[in-house]
C-alpha positions as CSV (number, residue, x, y, z in Angstrom):
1,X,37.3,184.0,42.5
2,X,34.2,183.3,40.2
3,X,31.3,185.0,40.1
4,X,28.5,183.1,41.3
5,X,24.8,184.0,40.0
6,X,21.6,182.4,40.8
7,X,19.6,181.5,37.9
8,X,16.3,182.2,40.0
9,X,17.2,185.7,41.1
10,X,18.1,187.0,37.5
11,X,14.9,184.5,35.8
12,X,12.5,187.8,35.2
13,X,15.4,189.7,34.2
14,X,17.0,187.3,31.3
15,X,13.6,186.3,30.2
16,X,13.8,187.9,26.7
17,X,17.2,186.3,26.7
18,X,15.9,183.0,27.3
19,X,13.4,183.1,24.4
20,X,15.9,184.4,22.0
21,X,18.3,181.7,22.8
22,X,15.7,178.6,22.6
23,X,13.8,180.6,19.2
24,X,18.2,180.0,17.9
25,X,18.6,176.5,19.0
26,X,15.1,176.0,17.1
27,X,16.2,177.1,14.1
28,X,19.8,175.1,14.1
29,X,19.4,171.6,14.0
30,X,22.5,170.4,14.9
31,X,22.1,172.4,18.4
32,X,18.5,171.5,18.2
33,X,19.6,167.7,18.3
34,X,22.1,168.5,21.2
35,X,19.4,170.4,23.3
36,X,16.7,167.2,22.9
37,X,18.9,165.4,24.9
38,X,21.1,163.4,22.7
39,X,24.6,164.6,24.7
40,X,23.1,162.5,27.6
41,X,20.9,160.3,25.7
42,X,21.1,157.2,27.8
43,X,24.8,158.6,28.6
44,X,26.0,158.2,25.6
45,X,27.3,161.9,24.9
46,X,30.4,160.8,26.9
47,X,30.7,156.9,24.7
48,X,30.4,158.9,21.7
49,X,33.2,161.5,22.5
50,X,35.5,158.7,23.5
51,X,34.7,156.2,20.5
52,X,34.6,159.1,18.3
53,X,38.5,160.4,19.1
54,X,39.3,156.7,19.2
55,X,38.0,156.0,15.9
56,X,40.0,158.6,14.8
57,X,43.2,158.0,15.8
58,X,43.4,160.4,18.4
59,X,44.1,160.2,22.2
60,X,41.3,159.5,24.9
61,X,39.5,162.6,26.1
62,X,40.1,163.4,29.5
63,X,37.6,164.3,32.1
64,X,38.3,166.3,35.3
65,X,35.3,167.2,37.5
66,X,36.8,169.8,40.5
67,X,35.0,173.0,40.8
68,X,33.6,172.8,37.3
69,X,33.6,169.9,34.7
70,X,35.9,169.9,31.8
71,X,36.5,167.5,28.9
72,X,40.5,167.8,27.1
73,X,40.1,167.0,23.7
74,X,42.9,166.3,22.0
75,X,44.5,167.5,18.3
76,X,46.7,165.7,15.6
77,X,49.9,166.5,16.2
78,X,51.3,165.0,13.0
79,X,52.1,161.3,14.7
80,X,49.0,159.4,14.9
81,X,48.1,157.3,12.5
82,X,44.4,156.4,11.4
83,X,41.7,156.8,9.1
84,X,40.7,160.3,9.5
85,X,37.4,161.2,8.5
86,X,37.1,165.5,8.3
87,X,33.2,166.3,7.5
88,X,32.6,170.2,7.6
89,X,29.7,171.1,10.1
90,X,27.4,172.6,7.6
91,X,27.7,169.1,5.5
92,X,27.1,167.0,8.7
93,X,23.9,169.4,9.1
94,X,23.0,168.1,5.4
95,X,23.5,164.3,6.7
96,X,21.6,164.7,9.8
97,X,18.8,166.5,8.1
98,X,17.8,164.1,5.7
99,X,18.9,161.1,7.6
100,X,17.1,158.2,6.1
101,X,14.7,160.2,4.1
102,X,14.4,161.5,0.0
103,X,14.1,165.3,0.5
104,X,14.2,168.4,-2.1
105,X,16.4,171.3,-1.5
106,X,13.6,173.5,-0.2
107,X,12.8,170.6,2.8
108,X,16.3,170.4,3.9
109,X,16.9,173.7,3.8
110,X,13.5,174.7,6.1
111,X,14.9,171.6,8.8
112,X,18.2,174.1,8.5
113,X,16.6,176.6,9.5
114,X,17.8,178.4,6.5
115,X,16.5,181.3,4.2
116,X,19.3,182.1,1.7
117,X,19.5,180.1,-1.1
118,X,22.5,181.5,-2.7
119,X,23.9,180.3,1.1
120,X,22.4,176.9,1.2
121,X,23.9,175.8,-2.3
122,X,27.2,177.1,-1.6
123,X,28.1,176.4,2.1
124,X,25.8,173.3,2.4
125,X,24.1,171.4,-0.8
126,X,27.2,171.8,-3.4
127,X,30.1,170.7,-0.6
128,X,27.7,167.1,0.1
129,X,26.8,166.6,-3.2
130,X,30.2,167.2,-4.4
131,X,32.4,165.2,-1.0
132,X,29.6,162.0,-2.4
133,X,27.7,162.2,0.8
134,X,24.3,162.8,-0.5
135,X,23.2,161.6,-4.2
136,X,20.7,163.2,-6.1
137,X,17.2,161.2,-7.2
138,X,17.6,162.8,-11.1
139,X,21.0,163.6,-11.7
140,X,20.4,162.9,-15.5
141,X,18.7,166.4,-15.0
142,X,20.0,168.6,-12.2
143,X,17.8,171.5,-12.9
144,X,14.4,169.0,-12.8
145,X,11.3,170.4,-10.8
146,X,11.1,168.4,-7.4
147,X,14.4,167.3,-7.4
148,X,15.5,165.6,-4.2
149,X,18.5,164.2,-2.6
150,X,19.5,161.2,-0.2
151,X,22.3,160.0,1.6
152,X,24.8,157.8,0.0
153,X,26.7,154.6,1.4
154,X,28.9,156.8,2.6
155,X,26.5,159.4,4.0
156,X,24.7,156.5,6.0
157,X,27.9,154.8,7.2
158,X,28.3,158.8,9.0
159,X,24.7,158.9,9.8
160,X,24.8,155.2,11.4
161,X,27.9,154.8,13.4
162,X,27.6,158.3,14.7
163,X,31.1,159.4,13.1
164,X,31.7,162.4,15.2
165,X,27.5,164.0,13.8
């Protein structure tokens, strides 16, 4: 049988737990856009699931709601066919961040939340620039003071139809 707690009778206890958590989803903004609201964002958390494993190729979620709610996703299993569009988390971070803005490293890294540069290049800037997502405003010179970068056609078409960001 579950254990059952009451949120109000362990509030004074967890409080330094709660203001850890919320400092974390501060500093993420992918969880930062999922805590503003946008999973039920006019209840469309549950149409973008759906049109988002459709899109895919993949089979409808499912949706049980018995003692707790739970959502099947489903994998490939080899047989479906469809366009399949794989975007690593840390380059749909990238997208989302600069969205329909020019930004330099330094800005998007600061909406990350990041400090590491070495990090940033490697796991984040490097992998868009490289899968043609983002563009960069000089790329005659890389290296150039103030460089920024914005979202290709192909980062937009991800930004605007909401493929699986």
């Amino acid at each position: 049988m579950p254990v059952k707690i009451f949120i109000s009778s362990v509030q004074n206890e967890l409080q330094s737990e709660r203001r850890e958590l919320a400092r974390f989803i501060q500093q993420d903004a992918l969880l930062q856009k999922i805590n503003t609201g946008y999973i039920e964002q006019v209840g469309t958390g549950t149409n973008d699931m759906i049109n988002c494993c459709v899109s895919m190729g993949l089979q409808r979620p499912e949706f049980y709601q018995q003692e707790e709610f739970r959502v099947i996703l489903w994998r490939r299993t080899g047989n479906e066919t469809g366009n399949e569009i794989k975007i690593d988390l840390f380059v749909k971070q990238v997208i989302v961040a600069i969205g329909s803005q020019t930004l330099t490293a330094r800005s998007i890294k600061e909406k990350l939340g990041l400090r590491g540069d070495d990090n940033f290049r490697k796991n984040y800037l490097t992998p868009a620039l490289e899968s043609g997502y983002i563009a960069m405003l000089y790329p005659e010179n890389p290296k150039r003071k103030g460089q920024a970068y914005y979202l290709t056609g192909k980062g937009l078409s991800v930004l605007e139809n909401k493929l699986c960001v």
